[in-house]
C-alpha positions as CSV (number, residue, x, y, z in Angstrom):
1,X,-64.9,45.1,-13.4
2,X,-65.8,48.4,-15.0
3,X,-62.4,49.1,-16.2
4,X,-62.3,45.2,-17.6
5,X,-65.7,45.7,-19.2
6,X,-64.7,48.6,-20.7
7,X,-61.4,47.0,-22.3
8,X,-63.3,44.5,-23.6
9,X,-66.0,46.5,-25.7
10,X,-63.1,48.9,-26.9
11,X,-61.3,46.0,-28.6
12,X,-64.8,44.6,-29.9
13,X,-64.8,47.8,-31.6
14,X,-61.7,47.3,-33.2
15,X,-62.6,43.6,-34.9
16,X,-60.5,41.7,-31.5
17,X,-62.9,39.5,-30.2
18,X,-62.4,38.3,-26.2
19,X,-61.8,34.7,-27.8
20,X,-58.9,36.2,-30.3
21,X,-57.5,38.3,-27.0
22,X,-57.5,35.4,-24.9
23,X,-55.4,33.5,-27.7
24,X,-53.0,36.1,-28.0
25,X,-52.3,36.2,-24.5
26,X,-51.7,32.6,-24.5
27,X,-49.5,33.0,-27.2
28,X,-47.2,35.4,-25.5
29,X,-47.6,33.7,-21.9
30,X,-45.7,30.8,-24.1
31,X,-43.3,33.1,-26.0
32,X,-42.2,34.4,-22.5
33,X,-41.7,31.0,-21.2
34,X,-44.1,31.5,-18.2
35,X,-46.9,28.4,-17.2
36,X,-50.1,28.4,-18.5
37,X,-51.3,29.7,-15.0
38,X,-50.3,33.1,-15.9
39,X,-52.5,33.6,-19.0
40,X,-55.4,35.5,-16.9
41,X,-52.5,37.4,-15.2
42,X,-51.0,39.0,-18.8
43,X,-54.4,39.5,-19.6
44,X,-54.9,41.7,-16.7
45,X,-52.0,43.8,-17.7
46,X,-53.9,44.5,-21.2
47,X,-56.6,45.4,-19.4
48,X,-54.9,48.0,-16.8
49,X,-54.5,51.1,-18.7
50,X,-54.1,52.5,-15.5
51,X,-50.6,51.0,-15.6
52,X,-49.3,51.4,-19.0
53,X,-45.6,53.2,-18.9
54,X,-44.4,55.8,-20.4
55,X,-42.1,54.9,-23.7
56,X,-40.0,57.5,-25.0
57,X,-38.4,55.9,-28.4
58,X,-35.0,57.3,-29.8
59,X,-34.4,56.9,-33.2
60,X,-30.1,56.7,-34.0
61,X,-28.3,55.3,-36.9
62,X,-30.5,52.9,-38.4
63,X,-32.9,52.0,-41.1
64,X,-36.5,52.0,-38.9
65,X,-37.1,48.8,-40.2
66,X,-37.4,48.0,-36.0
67,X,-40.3,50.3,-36.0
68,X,-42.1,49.0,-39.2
69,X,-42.2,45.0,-37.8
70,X,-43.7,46.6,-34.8
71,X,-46.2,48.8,-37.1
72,X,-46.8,46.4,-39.1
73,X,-47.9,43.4,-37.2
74,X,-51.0,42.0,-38.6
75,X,-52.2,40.4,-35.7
76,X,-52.5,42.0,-32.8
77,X,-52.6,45.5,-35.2
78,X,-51.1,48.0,-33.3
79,X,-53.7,50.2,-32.5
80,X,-55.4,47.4,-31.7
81,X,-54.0,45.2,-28.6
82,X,-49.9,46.8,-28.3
83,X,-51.0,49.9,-27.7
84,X,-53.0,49.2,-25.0
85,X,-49.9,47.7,-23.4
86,X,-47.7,51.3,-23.1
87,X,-48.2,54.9,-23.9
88,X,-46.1,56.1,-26.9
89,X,-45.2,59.2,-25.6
90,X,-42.4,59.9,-28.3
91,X,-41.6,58.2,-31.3
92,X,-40.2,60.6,-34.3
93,X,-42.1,58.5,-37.0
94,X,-45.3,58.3,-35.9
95,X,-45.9,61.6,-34.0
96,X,-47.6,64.2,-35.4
97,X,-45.9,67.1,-34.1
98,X,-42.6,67.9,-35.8
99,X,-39.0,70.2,-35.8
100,X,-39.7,72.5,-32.2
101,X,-42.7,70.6,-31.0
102,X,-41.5,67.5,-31.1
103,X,-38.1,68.5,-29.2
104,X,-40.3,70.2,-26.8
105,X,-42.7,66.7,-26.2
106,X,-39.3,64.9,-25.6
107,X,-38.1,67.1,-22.8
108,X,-41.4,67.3,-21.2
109,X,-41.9,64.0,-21.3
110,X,-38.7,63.1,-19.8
111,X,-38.9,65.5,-17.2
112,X,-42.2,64.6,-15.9
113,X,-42.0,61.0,-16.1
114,X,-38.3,60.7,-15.1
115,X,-37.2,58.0,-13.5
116,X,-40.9,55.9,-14.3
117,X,-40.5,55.6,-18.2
118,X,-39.4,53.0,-20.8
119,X,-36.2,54.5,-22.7
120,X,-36.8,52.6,-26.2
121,X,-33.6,53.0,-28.4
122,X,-33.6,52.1,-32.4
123,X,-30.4,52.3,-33.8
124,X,-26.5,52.7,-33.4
125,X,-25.0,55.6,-31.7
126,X,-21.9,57.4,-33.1
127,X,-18.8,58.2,-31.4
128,X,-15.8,59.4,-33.5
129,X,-15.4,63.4,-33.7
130,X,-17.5,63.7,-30.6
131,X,-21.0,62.1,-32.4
132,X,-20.9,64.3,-35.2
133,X,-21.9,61.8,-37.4
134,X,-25.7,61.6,-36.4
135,X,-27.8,64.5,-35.1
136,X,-31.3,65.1,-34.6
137,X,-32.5,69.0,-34.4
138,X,-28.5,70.0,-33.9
139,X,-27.9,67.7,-31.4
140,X,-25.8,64.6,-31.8
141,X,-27.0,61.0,-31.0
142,X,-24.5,60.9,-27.9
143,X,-25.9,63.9,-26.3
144,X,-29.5,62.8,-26.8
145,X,-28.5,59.0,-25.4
146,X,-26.8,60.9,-22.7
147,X,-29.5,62.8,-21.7
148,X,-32.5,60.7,-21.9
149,X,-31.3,57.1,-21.0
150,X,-29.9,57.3,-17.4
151,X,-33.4,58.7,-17.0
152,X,-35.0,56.2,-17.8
153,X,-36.2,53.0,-15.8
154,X,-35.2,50.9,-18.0
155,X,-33.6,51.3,-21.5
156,X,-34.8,48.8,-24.5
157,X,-32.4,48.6,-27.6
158,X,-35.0,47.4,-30.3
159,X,-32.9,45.5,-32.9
160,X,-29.3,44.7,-33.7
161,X,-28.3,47.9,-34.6
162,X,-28.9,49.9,-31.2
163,X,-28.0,46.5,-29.2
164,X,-24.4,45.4,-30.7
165,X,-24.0,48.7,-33.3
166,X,-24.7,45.9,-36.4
167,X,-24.7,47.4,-40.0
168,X,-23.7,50.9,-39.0
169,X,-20.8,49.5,-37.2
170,X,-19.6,47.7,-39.9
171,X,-15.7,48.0,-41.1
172,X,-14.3,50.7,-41.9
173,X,-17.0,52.2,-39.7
174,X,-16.1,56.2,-40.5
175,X,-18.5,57.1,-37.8
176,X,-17.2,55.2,-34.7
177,X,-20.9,53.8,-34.4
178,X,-21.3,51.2,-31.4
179,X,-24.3,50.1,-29.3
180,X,-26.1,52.1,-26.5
181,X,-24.8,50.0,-23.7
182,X,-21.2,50.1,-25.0
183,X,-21.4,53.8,-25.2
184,X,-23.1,54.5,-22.2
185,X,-21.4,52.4,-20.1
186,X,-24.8,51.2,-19.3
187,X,-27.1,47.4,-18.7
188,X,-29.8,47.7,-21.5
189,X,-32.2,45.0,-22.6
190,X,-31.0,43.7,-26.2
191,X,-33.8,42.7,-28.7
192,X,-31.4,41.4,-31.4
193,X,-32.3,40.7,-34.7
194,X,-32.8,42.5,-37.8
195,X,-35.7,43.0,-37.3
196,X,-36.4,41.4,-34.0
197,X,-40.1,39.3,-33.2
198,X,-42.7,42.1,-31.8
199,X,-43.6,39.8,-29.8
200,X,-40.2,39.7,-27.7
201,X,-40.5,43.3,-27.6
202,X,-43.6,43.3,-26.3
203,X,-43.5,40.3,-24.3
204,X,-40.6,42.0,-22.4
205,X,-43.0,45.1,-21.4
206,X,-45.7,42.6,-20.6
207,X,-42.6,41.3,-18.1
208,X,-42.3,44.6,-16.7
209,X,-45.3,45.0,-15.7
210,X,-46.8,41.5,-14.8
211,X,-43.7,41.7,-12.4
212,X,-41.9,45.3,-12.1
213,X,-39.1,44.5,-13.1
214,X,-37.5,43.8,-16.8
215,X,-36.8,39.9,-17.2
216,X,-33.6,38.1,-17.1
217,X,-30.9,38.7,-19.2
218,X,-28.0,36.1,-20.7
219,X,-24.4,37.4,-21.4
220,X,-25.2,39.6,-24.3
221,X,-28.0,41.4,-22.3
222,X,-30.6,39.8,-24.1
223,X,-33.9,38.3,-22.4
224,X,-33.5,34.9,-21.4
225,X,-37.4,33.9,-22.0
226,X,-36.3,34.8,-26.4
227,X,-32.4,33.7,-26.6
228,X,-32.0,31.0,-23.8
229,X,-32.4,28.5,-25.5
230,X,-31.4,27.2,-29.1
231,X,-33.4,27.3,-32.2
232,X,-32.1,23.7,-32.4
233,X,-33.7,22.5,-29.0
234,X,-37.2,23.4,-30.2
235,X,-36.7,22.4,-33.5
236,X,-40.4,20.8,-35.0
237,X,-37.8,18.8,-37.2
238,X,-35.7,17.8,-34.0
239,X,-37.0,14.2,-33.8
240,X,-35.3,13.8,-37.5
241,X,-32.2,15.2,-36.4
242,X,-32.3,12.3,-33.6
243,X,-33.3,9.6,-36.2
244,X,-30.6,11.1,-38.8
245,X,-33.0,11.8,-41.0
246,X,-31.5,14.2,-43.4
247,X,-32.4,16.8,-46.2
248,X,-29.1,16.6,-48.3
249,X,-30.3,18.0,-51.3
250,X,-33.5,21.1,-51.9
251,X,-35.7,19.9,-53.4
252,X,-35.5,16.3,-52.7
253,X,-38.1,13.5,-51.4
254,X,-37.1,14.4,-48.0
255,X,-37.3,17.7,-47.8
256,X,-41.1,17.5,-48.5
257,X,-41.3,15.0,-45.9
258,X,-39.9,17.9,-43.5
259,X,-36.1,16.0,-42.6
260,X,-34.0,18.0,-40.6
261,X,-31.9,20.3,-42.8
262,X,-28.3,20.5,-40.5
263,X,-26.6,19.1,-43.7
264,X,-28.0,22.0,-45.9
265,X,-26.8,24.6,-43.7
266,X,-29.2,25.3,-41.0
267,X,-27.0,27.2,-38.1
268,X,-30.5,25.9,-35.3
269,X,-27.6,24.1,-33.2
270,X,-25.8,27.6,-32.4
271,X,-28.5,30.3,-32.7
272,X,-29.9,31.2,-29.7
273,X,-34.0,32.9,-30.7
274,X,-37.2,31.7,-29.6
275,X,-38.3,31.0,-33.8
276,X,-40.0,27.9,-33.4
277,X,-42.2,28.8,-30.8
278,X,-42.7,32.7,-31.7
279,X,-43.4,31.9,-35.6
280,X,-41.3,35.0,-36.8
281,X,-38.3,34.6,-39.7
């Protein structure tokens, strides 16, 4: 109760009130897909710190725009609520130390929580002319992947680019850049998008913890709580689809009146996200 009490009064102290946590929890208890019975359960795992794993995060060939939708998340802020959900052990853009030191915080961290931590990977990995595309401190992408990944407890690619290689892959691709799990040879969890939702990032921790393991995957390794089911099926604007009630025009009488817009190009029917439900574009 202590611990719980505790919790409580540190987020006060940040501006989250126990009414705004309480939302948010039952928020993500939806994004995940799980019954409203398991709201004062993913509370609890906010409210463990005891608990929180290790994340070591590896930056590759990308643009860290994966790092600024999780930085930037207005509500829960960061610092406020995610935070209190892992430890950020390493993450090149947000740690203070720098060149040596940070090399040095990687290694240790990986050595003494080896086998226990969260391997979080942003970005593609290049392969042509054995990695020599990317490197960090001398050492190429590959080696650092290889290294620090089979490690790990569990590796997160955060974002199309470290998932399914994305916009570094892209023809002629010089670089040979491809996704973690192609490269390693590896099962990785796949938080596609460009950027992804933070809150399928962070409801796949919450996941981990609530019940020690990482959640289900489909067939592109991607949790099946965020991309089971189509954008389509839990469309707001389904029931017009039904009725063939159409927007065939922008701008027109029914597109105020919210009509479904299949006839103006929406793709809902064969895009698998969790959008409607997890409010992020």
């Amino acid at each position: 109760m202590e611990t719980e009490k505790a919790f409580y009064e540190r987020l006060e102290s940040k501006g989250v009130s126990r009414r705004d946590f309480m939302k948010y929890c039952t928020f993500l208890t939806a994004a995940m897909g799980l019954s409203s019975s398991f709201v004062p359960k993913v509370a609890e795992v906010f409210a463990a710190p005891a608990q929180r794993p290790a994340v070591v995060w590896l930056h590759f060939g990308e643009c860290t725009g994966c790092s600024e939708a999780i930085l930037r998340t207005q509500y829960p802020y960061i610092d406020d609520l995610i935070l209190e959900v892992f430890s950020l052990e390493y993450h090149e853009t947000v740690m203070a130390a720098a060149g040596q030191q940070a090399e040095d915080q990687l290694h240790a961290t990986v050595k003494r929580y080896e086998g226990k931590f969260i391997c979080v990977v942003e970005g593609a990995i290049a392969t042509k002319f054995d990695g020599g595309y990317g490197k960090i401190s001398g050492r190429t992408f590959l080696e650092i992947a290889k290294e620090v990944c089979p490690k790990a407890a569990g590796v997160i690619c955060i974002g199309g680019c470290s998932s399914f290689g994305n916009l570094p892959a892209a023809k002629p691709n010089p670089g040979g850049y491809k996704g973690v799990g192609e490269v390693l040879g590896i099962k990785t969890v796949n938080i596609a998008g460009c950027p992804p939702n933070p809150v399928n990032f962070v409801g796949t921790l919450v996941n981990y913890l609530l019940l020690g393991k990482l959640p289900a995957l489909d067939d592109l390794g991607r949790p099946l709580f965020a991309y089971g089911k189509t954008i389509h099926d839990q469309c707001p604007r389904r029931s017009h689809f039904e009725n063939e009630e159409f927007v065939e025009q922008f701008g027109s009488e029914e597109a105020a009146m919210g009509y479904c817009l299949y006839k103006v190009g929406c793709r809902g029917p064969e895009t698998y996200n969790n959008c409607p439900v997890a409010k992020f574009n």
